[in-house]
N, C-alpha and C positions, 0 to 999 in steps of 0.2 A: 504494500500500500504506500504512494505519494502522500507525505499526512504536508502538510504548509499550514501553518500557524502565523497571523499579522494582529499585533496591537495595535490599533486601529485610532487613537490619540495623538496628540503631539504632546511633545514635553510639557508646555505650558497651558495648552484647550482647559482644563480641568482642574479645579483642585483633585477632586476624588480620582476619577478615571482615567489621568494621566500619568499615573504612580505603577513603578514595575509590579508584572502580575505573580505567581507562581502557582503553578500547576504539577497535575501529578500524567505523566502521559498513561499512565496504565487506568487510571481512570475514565478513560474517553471511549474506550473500547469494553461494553460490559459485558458481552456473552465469548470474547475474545481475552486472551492471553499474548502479549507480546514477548515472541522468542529470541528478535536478534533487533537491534535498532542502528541505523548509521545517520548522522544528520551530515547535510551535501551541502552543497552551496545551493543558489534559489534556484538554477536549471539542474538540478537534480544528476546532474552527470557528471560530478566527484566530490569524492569526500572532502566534507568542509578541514577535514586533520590534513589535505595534500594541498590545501589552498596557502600560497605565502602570498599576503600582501605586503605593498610597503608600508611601514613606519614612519612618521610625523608629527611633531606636536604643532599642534595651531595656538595660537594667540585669541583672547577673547578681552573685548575691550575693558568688560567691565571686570571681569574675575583674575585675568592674566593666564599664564601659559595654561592649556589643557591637552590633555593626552587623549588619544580617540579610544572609543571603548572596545574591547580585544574580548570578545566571550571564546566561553570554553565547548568544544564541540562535544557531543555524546555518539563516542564510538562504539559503544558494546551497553550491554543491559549492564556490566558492572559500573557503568558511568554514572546509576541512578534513570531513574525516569521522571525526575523531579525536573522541569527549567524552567528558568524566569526571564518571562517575555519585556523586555523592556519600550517608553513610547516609540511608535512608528519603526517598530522592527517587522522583522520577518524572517524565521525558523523554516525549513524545509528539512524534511527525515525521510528513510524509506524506511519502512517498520516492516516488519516479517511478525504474521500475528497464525496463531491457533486456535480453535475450535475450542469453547471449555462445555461441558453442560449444565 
C-alpha cells in the first residue's frame, strides 16, 4: 500500500491546528497488521534513508540563523510506527500490511 500522509496547516493558520500532530501508523489500519514499513520520498520511488540533500542554514530576520528541519525516516517496523506530522508537511511510506481477524 502507497499510505501519503499531509498536514494540511501552515505554521502560523492556527493556534490549535497548526501545532505538530502525532500518530500511531498501526492505528489506521484496523482489520490489518503492518508487517514491513519503508517511508520514500513523495514519488515513492526511493527510500527516503538513500535521499542526501544539501545542507544550509538560512537566516531569518527576526529570530536569526535557523537550520532547516532534517526528520528521521522509518525504515523497518523497528523504527516505531509512531510519526509526527509537522505544519505543511508530507510523509509518503509503502507499508506491507496482513490480514488479522
Amino acid at each position: 500500500v502507497l499510505l501519503r500522509l499531509s498536514h494540511v496547516f501552515a505554521s502560523d493558520e492556527d493556534p490549535t491546528w497548526s501545532q505538530p500532530v502525532t500518530l500511531n501508523l498501526g492505528n489506521l489500519f484496523v482489520h490489518y497488521q503492518i508487517t514491513a514499513i519503508v517511508e520514500t520520498q513523495l514519488t515513492a520511488n526511493q527510500p527516503l534513508s538513500n535521499v542526501h540533500r544539501m545542507q544550509w542554514t538560512t537566516v531569518n530576520a527576526a529570530n536569526g540563523p535557523s537550520v532547516a528541519f532534517d526528520p528521521h525516516p522509518i525504515n523497518s517496523i523497528s523504527d516505531g510506527l509512531q510519526i509526527t506530522m509537522h505544519p505543511m508537511q508530507i510523509r509518503t511510506f509503502v507499508v506491507t500490511l496482513t490480514r488479522t481477524n
